[in-house]
C-alpha positions as CSV (number, residue, x, y, z in Angstrom):
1,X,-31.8,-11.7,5.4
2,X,-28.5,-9.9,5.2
3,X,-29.2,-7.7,2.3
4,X,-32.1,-7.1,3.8
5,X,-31.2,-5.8,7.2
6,X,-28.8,-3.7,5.3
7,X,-31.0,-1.8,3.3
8,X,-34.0,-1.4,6.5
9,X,-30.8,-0.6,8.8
10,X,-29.9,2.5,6.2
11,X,-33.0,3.6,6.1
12,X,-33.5,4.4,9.6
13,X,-30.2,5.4,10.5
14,X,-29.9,7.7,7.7
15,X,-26.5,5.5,6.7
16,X,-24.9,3.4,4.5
17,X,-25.4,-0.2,4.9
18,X,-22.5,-2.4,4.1
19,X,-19.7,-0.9,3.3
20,X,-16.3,-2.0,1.9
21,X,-14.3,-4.3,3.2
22,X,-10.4,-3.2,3.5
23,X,-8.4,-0.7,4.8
24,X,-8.1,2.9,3.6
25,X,-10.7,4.3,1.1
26,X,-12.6,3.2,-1.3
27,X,-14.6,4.8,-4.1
28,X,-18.3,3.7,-4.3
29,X,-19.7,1.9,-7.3
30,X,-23.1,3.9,-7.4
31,X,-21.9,7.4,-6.4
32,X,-18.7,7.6,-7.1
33,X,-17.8,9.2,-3.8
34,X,-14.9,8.2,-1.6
35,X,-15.9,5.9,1.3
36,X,-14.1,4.2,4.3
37,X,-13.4,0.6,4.8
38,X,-14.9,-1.8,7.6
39,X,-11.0,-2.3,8.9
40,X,-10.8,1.6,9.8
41,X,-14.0,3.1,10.2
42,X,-15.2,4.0,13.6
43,X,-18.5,2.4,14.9
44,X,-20.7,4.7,15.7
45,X,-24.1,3.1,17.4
46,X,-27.2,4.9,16.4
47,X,-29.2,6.4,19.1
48,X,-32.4,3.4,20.0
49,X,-30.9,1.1,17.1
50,X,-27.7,0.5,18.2
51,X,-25.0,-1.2,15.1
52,X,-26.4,-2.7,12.3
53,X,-24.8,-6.1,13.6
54,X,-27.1,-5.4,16.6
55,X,-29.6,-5.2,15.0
56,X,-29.6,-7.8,12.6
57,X,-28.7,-10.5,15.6
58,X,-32.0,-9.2,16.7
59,X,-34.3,-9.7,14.2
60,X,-32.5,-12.9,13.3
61,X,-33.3,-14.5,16.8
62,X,-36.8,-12.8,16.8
63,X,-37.5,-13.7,12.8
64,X,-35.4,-16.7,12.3
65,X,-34.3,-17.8,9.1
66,X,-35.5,-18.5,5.6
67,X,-34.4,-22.3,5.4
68,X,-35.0,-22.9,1.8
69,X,-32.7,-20.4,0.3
70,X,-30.5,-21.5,-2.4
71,X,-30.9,-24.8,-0.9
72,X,-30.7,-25.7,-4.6
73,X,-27.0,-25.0,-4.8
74,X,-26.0,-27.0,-1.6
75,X,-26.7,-30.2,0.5
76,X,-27.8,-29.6,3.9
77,X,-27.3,-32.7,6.0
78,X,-27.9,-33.3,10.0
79,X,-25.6,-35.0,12.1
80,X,-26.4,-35.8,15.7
81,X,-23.0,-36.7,16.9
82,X,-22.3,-38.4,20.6
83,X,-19.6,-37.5,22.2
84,X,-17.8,-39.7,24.3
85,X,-16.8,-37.5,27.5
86,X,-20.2,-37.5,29.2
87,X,-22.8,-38.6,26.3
88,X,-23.9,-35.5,24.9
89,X,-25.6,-35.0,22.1
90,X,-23.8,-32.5,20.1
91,X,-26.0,-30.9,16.4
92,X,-24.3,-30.7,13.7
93,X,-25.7,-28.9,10.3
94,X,-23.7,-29.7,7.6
95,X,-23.7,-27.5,3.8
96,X,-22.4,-29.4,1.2
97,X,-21.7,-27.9,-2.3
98,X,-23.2,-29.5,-4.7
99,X,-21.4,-30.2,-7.9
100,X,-23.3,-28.4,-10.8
101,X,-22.4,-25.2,-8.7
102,X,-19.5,-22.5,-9.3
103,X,-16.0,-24.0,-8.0
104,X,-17.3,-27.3,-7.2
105,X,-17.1,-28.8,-10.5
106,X,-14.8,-32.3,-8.4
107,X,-17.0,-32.3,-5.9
108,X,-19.0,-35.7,-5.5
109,X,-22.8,-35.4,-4.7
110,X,-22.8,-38.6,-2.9
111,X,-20.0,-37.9,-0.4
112,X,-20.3,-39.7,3.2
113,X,-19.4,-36.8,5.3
114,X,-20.3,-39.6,8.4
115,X,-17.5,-42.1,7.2
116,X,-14.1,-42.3,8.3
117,X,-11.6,-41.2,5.7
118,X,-14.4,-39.6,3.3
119,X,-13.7,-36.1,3.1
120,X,-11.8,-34.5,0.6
121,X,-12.4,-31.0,0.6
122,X,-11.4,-28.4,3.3
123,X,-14.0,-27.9,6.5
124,X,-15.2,-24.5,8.0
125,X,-16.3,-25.5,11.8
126,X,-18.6,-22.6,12.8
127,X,-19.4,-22.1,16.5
128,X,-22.2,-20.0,17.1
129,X,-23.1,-17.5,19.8
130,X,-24.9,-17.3,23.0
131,X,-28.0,-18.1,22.7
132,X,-27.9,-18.7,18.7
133,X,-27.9,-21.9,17.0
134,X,-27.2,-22.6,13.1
135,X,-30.5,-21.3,11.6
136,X,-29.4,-17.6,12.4
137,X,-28.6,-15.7,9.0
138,X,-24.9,-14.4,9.9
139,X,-24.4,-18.7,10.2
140,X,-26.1,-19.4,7.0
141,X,-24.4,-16.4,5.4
142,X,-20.8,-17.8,6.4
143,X,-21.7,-21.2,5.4
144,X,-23.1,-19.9,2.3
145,X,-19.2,-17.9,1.6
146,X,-18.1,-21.3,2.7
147,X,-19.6,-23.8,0.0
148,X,-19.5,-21.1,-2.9
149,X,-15.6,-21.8,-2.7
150,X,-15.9,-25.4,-2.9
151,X,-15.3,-26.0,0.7
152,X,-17.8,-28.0,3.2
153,X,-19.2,-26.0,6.2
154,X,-20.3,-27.2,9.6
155,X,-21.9,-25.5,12.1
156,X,-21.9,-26.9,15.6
157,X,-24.8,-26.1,18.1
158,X,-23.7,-26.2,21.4
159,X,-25.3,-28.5,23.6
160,X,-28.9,-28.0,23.6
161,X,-29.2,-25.4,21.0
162,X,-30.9,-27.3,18.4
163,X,-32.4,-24.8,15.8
164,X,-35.3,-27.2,14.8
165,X,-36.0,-27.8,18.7
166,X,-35.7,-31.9,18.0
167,X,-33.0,-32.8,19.7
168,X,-32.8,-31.7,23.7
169,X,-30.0,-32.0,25.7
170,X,-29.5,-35.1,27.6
171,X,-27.2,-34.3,30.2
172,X,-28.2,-31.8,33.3
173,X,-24.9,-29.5,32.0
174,X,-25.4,-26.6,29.2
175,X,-22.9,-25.0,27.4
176,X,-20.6,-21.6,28.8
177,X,-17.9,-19.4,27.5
178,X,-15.2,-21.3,29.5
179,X,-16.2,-25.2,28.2
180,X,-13.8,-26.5,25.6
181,X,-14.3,-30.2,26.1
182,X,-17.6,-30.0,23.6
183,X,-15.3,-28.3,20.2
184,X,-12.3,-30.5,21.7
185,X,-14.5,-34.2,21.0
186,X,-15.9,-32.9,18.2
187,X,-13.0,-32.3,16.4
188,X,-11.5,-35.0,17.6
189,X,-14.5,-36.9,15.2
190,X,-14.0,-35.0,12.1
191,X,-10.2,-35.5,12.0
192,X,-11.0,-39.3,11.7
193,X,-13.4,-38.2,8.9
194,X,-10.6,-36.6,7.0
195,X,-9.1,-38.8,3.6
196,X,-5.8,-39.8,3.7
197,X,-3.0,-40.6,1.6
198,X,-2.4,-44.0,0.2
199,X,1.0,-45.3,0.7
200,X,2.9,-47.6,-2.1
201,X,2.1,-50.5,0.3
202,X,-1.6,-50.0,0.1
203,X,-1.4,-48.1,3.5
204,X,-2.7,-45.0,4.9
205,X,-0.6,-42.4,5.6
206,X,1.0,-41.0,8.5
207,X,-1.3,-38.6,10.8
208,X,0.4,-35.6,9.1
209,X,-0.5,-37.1,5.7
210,X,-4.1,-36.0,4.6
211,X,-6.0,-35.5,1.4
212,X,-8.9,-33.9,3.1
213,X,-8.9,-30.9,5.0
214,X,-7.5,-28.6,6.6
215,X,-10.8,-27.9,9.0
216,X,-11.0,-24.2,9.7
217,X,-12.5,-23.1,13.3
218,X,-14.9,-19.3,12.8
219,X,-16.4,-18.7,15.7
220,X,-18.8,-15.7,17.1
221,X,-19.4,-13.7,19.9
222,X,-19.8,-16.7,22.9
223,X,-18.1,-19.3,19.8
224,X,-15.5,-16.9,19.5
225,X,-13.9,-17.2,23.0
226,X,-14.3,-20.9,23.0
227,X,-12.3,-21.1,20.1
228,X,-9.1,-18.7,21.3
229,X,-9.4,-20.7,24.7
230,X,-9.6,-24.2,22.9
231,X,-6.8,-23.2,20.2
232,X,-4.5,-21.7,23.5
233,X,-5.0,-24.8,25.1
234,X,-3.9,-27.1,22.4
235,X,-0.8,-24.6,21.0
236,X,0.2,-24.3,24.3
237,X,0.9,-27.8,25.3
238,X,1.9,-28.8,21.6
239,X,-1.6,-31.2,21.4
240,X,-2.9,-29.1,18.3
241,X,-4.7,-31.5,16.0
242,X,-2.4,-31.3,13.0
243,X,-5.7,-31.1,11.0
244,X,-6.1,-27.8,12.0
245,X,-5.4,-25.3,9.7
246,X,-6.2,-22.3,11.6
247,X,-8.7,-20.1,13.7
248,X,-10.6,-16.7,13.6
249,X,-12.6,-14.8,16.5
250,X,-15.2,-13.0,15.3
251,X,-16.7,-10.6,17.8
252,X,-14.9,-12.3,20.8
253,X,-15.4,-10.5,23.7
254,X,-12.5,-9.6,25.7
255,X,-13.6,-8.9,28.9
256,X,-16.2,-11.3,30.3
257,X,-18.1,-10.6,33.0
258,X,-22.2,-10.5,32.4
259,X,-22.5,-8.8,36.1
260,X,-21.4,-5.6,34.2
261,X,-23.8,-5.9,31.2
262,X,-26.2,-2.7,31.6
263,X,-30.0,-2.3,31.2
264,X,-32.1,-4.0,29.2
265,X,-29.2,-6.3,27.8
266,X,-28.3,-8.0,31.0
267,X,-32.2,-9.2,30.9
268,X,-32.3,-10.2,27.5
269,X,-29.3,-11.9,27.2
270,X,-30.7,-14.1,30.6
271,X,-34.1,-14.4,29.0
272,X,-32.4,-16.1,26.3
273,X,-30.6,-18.4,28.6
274,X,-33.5,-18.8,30.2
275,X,-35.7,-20.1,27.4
276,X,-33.0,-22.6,26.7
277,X,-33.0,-23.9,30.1
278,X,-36.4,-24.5,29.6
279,X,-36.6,-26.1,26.0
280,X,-34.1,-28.6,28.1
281,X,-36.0,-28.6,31.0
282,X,-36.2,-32.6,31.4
283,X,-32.4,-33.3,31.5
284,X,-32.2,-30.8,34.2
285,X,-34.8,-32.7,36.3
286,X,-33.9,-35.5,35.9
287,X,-30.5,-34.5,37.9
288,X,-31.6,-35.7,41.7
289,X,-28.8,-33.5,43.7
290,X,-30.8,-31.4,45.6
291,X,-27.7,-28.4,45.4
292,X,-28.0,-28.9,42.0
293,X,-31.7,-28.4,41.8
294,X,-31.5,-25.1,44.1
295,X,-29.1,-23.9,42.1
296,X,-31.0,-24.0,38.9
297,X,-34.1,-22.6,40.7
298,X,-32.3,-19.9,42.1
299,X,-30.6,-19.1,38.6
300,X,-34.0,-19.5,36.9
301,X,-35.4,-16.9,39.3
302,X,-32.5,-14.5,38.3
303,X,-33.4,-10.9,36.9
304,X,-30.0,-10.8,35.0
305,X,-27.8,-12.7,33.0
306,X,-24.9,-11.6,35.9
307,X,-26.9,-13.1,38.9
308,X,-28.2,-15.9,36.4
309,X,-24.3,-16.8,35.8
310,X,-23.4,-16.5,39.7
311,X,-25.9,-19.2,40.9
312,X,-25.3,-21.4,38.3
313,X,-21.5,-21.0,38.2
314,X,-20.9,-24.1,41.0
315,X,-22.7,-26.8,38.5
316,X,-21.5,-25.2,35.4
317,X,-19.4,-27.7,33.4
318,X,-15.4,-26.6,32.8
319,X,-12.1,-28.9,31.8
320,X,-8.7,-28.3,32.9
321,X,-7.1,-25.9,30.8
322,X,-3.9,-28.9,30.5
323,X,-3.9,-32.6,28.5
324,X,-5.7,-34.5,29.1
325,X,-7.9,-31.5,29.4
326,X,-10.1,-33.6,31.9
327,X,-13.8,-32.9,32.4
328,X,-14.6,-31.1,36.0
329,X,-17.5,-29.5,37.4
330,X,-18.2,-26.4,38.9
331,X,-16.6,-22.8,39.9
332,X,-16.7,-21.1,43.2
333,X,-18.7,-18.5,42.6
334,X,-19.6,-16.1,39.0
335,X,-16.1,-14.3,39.4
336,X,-14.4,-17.2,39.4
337,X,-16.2,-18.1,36.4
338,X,-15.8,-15.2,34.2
339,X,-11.9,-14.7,35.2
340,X,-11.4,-17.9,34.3
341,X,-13.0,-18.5,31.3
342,X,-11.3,-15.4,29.2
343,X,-8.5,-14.9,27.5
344,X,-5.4,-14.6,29.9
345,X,-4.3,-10.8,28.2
346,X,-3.3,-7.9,31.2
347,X,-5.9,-6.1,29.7
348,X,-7.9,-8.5,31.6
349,X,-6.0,-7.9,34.3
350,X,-6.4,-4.2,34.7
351,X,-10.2,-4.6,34.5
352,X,-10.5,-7.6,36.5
353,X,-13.5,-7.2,39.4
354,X,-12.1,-9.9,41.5
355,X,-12.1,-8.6,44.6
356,X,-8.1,-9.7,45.2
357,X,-7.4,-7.9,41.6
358,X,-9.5,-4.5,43.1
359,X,-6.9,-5.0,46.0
360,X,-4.0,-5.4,44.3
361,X,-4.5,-2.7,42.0
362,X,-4.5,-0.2,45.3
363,X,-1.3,-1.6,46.7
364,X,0.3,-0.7,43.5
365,X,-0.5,2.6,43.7
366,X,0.2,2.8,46.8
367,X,4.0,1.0,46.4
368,X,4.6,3.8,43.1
369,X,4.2,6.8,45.0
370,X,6.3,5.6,48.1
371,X,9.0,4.5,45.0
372,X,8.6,7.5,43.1
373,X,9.5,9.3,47.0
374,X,12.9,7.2,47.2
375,X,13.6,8.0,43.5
376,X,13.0,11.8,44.6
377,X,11.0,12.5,41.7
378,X,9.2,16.1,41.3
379,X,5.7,15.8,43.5
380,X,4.2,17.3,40.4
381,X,5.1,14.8,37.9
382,X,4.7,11.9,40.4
383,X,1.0,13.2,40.9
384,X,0.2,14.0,36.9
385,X,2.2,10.4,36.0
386,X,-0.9,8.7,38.7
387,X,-3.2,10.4,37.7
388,X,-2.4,8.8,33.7
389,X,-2.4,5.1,35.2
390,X,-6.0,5.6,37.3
391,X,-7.7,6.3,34.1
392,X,-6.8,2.3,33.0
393,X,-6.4,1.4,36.5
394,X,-10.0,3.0,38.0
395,X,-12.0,4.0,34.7
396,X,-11.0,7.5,35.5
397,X,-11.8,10.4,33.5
398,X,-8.6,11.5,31.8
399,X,-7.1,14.3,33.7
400,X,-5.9,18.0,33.0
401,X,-3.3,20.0,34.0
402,X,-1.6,23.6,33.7
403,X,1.4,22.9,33.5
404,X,2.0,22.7,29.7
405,X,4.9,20.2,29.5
406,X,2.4,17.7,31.5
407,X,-0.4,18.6,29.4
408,X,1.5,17.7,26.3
409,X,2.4,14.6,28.2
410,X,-1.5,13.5,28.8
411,X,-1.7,14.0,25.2
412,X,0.6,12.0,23.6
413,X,-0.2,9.4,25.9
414,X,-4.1,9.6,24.8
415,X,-2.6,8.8,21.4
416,X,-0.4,6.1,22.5
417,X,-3.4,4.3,24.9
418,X,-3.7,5.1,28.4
419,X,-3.9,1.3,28.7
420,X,-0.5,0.9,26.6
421,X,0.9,3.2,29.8
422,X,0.2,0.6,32.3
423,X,2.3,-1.5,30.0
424,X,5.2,0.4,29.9
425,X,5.3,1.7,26.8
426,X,5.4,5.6,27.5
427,X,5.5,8.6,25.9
428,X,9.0,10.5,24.9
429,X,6.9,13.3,26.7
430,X,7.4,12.1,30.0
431,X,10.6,12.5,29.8
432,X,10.4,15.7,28.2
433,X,8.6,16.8,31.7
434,X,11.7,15.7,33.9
435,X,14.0,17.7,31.8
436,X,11.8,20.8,32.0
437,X,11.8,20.2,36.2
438,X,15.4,20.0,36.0
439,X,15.7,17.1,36.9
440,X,19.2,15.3,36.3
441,X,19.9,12.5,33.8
442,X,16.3,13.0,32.1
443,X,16.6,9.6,30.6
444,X,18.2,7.8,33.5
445,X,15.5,8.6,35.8
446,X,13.1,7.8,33.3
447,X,14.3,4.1,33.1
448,X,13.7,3.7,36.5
449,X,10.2,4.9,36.7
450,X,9.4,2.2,34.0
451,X,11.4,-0.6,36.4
452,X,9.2,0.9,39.0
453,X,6.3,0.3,37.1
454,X,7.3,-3.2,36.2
455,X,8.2,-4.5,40.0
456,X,5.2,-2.5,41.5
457,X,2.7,-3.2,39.2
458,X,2.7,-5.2,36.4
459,X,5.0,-8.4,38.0
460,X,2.5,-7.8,41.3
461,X,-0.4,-8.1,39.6
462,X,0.7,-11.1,37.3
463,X,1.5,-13.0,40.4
464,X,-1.4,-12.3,42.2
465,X,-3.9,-13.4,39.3
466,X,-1.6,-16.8,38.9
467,X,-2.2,-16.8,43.1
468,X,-6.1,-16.4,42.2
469,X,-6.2,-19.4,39.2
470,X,-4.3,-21.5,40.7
471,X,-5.0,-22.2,44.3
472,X,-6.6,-24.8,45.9
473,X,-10.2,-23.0,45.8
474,X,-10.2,-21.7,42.2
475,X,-10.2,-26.3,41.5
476,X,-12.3,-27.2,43.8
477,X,-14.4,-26.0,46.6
478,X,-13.3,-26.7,50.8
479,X,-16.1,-29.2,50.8
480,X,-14.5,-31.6,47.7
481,X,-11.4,-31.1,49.1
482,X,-12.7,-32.5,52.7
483,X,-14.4,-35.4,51.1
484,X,-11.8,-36.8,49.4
485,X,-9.6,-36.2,52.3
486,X,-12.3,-38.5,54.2
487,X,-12.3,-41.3,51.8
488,X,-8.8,-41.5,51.5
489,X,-8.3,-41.5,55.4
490,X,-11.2,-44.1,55.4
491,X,-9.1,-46.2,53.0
492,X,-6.4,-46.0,55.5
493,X,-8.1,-47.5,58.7
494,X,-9.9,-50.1,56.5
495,X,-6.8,-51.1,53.8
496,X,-6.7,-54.6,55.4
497,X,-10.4,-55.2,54.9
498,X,-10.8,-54.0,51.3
499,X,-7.4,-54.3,49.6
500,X,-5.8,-57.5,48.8
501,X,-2.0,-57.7,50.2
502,X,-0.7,-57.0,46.9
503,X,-2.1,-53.7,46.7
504,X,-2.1,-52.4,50.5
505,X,1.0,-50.6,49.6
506,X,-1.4,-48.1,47.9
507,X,-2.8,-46.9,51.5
508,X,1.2,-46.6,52.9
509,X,0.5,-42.6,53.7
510,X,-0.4,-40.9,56.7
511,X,-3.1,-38.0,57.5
512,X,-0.5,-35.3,57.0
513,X,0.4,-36.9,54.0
514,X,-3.5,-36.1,52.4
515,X,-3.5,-32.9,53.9
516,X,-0.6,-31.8,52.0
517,X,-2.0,-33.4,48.4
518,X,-3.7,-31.1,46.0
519,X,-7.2,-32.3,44.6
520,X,-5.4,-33.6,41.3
521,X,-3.0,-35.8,44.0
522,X,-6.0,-36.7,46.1
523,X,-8.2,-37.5,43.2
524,X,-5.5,-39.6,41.2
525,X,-5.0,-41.6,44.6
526,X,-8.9,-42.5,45.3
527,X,-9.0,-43.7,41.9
528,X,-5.7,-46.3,42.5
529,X,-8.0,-47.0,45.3
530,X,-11.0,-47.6,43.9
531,X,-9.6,-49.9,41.5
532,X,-7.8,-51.9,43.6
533,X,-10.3,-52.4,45.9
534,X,-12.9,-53.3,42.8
535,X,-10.3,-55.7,41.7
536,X,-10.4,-57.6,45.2
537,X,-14.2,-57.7,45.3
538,X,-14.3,-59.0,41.9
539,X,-11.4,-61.9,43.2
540,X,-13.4,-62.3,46.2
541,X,-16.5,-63.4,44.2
542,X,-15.2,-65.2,42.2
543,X,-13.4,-67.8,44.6
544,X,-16.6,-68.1,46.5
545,X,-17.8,-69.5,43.4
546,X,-14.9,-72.1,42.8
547,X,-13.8,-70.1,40.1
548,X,-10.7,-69.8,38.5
549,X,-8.8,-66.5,38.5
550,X,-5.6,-65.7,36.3
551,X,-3.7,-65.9,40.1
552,X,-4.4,-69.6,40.3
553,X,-3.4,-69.9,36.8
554,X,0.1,-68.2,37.1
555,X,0.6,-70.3,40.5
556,X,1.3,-73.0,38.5
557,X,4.4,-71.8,37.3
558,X,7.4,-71.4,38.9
559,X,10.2,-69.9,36.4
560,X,9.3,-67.6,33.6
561,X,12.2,-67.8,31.1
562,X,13.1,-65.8,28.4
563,X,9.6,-65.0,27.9
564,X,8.7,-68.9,28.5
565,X,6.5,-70.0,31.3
566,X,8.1,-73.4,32.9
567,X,5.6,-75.5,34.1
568,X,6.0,-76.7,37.5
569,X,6.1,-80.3,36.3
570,X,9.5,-79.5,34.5
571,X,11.7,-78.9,38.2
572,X,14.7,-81.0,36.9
573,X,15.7,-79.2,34.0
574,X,19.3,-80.7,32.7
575,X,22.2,-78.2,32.1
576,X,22.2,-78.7,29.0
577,X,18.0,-77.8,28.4
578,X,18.7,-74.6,30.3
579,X,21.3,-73.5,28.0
580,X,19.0,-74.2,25.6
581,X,16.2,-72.3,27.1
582,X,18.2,-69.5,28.3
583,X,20.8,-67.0,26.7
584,X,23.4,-65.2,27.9
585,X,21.6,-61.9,27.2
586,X,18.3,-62.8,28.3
587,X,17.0,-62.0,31.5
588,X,15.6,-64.7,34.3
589,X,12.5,-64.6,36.6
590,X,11.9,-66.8,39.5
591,X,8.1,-67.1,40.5
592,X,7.6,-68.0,44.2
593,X,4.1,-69.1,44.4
594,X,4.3,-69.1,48.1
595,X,4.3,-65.4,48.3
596,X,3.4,-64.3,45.1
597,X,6.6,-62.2,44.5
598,X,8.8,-61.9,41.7
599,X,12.6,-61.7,41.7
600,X,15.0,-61.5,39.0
601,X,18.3,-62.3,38.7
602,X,20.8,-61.1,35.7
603,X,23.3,-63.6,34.0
């Protein structure tokens, strides 16, 4: 398919196909002539055809795949793997070199890839990308690459993105760029998977001590940002699978936010979602919350994938971006969604749309020109030095001047990056244009233009984003937040009816109390709660029943000794059998069974 699309895709452009992958130039086998690597070349987009990767994606998804190729130098397996979390069903297409192939001469034929501590060989985990699944030819390509080398490759289809259409999603919750939870249980699974060492003893080795692996995480496009987002998680918190040898993004798209895709993409791309909503159709009815069901309706009924993503975003699933990276539901709204789910760079930041990013961006402006007044800076260079940071800032056009100083200024700074201005890094011809104003200490002044730009802008605008991701709202909307205020005031008036003495202390707050707890607070609460109130039905039951609970048991004891349970028959211990029972570096309990309390005393 590849090899293919190259030569059809030079055809009609009138270009080269594949090229050379490096840097720099290289000369071409057939011509001779001198041609520029992948690394460096510019993509240029032909007019109606767009990129050859374009291109290819399309006829991939509108073709599909030739599934018998070379399938005589590899295994293909199918895995459908459950995942613990929720139940879902997750794909997994396996490649397994056989070993009459190049580089696989050790490899066994009859290798368990299903089995804990089976594999020996290193894993490529491929993640596809929106709307894909494993049958596309840049996922057989890889996996191809992959197993040519020896090594075992793995793609995993996100949840209900079955190639062969067999297996459908069985939970009312697809897959999005912001869900980690799915690549998180999966390789979780494979690192159990992974041979280990044998120890003199006969033992396994230590977690750090494998024989298989390491597995290697590629993914594309959508793939691409789960896997920076899941490997930032992990590195960030130290919780990195030692397994893990390493990552690559391939095509990862840095700014997120499908209400900006234009014409006919943003109705393509949600015609794609939309046929996989479809193929899945039963979970999602079979999900009775009438929100839910509006939602989906609403989202079905969407002309584009940004108003698609907006009325889903409330149901969509997500996980907390901290251990144990805990399974939630829901955003606020779409912008919520795609500022969340993307990579935390300030790039990011200068192109947010959230409304309170659109704001903040003003102020700043605002707060440089009334800072550039104190510092009595030149009007003229104050104006041209705006001017540079709206082209970032707004999507401005890049501006001109006659002044010549200035105009060599907006030019070295085009080479440096507009964006790289907003930054601070600078050009030296900034300060070239205070000297040439006369302004004193060229240098001096120009050091506190970039602490202007620091406190005005760039520290404002961090905070506010943090403000944005980590309020109350961006976790949960008002209405969670109210009902599990109610059930935990509820528990309050009713502690003495549902909790057993022992565990009343659990309701021992007030309503300002719950009013000041965040969701994670309220939510850790209700479930002390819950439990404790479970436990008393269960005790409850169980004595209507004459049946005997582990309370009644204990009550039978009095003294619990150095580990020992004394019986209440043995009350008139001699000195001499408590010495014997007790040391002097042991510790003693006393057991009241008429109020259930323990107390201990220390020899």
């Amino acid at each position: 398919m590849n090899d293919k699309m190259d030569r059809i895709y030079a055809k009609l452009s009138g270009k080269k196909g594949r090229s050379n992958i490096g840097i720099g130039l290289h000369r071409d086998r057939k011509t001779g002539d001198e041609e520029e690597g992948i690394l460096t070349r510019k993509i240029k987009p032909q007019m109606f055809l767009g990129t050859r990767g374009l291109m290819s994606s399309t006829a991939a998804y509108a073709l599909g795949s030739n599934k018998k190729d070379d399938i005589h130098k590899n295994r293909r397996e199918r895995e459908v793997m459950t995942l613990g979390a929720d139940g879902a069903l997750i794909v997994l297409d396996w490649e397994i070199p056989l070993s009459n192939s190049s580089h696989t001469s050790t490899i066994d034929e009859d290798i368990d890839i299903k089995q804990p501590n089976s594999i020996t060989k290193p894993i490529i985990l491929l993640l596809h990308g929106m709307n894909n699944d494993s049958t596309f030819g840049y996922i057989r390509s890889m996996m191809r690459t992959a197993t040519d080398r020896g090594w075992i490759a793995v793609c995993m289809n996100f949840r209900g993105q079955d190639g062969d259409h067999q297996i459908k999603n069985n939970t009312p919750r697809g897959y999005n760029a912001g869900f980690t939870g799915d690549l998180r249980g999966v390789v979780q699974q494979l690192e159990h998977r992974l041979k280990k060492k044998i120890n003199s003893n006969g033992r396994r080795g230590s977690e750090d001590d494998y024989i298989g692996g390491p597995i290697f995480i590629l993914g594309y496009s959508l793939g691409a940002n789960v896997v920076t987002k899941y490997l930032g998680e992990e590195s960030l918190h130290g919780t990195l699978p030692t397994c893990i040898g390493g990552g690559a993004a391939m095509g990862n798209p840095l700014h997120i936010h499908s209400g900006t895709i234009r014409f006919p993409w943003n109705i393509i791309l949600g015609a794609g979602v939309k046929r996989s909503v479809l193929q899945n159709f039963h979970a999602i009815k079979s999900h009775n919350d009438p929100g839910f069901q509006h939602a989906m309706k609403k989202a079905m009924l969407a002309p584009t994938i940004g108003k698609l993503d907006d009325a889903a975003a409330p149901y969509l699933a997500r996980n907390d971006p901290y251990p144990p990276y805990t399974h939630r539901i829901g955003f606020k709204d779409g912008e919520e969604y795609w500022c969340g789910v993307q990579d935390e760079t300030f790039e990011h930041l200068l192109a947010c749309p959230h409304p309170d990013m659109n704001t903040e961006r003003q102020d700043s402006i605002h707060r440089l020109q009334e800072d550039f007044k104190k510092l009595k800076l030149p009007p003229a260079f104050s104006l041209a030095f705006i001017r540079a940071l709206k082209v970032t800032l707004y999507n401005s056009p890049i501006p001109t001047s006659n002044i010549p100083s200035i105009t060599a200024a907006y030019a070295a700074q085009e080479r440096i990056g507009y964006y790289n201005m907003a930054v601070g890094l600078l050009a030296n011809e900034w300060t070239e244009v205070l000297a040439i104003m006369n302004v004193e200490q060229p240098q001096s002044r120009m050091e506190d233009v970039l602490s202007s730009l620091w406190d005005n802008m760039c520290e404002q605008m961090w905070k506010t984003r943090c403000n944005i991701k980590h309020s109350p709202n961006n976790k949960a909307t008002p209405h969670e937040l109210q009902q599990l205020q109610d059930k935990l005031l509820w528990y309050l008036r009713h502690r003495e009816e549902v909790l057993d003495y022992r565990h009343r202390f659990l309701a021992q707050y007030n309503p300002e109390d719950v009013s000041r707890w965040s969701r994670a607070t309220r939510r850790a609460k209700l479930e002390s709660l819950n439990n404790a109130s479970q436990y008393y039905r269960t005790e409850c039951t169980q004595r209507a029943q004459g049946q005997t609970t582990i309370f009644n048991w204990l009550n039978q004891f009095t003294r619990l000794r150095s580990g020992r349970m004394v019986n209440t028959g043995v009350n008139n211990l001699s000195p001499m059998a408590d010495e014997n029972i007790i040391s002097s570096d042991d510790s003693e309990y006393e057991w009241h069974s008429s109020d259930h309390s323990m107390s201990s005393t220390f020899n």
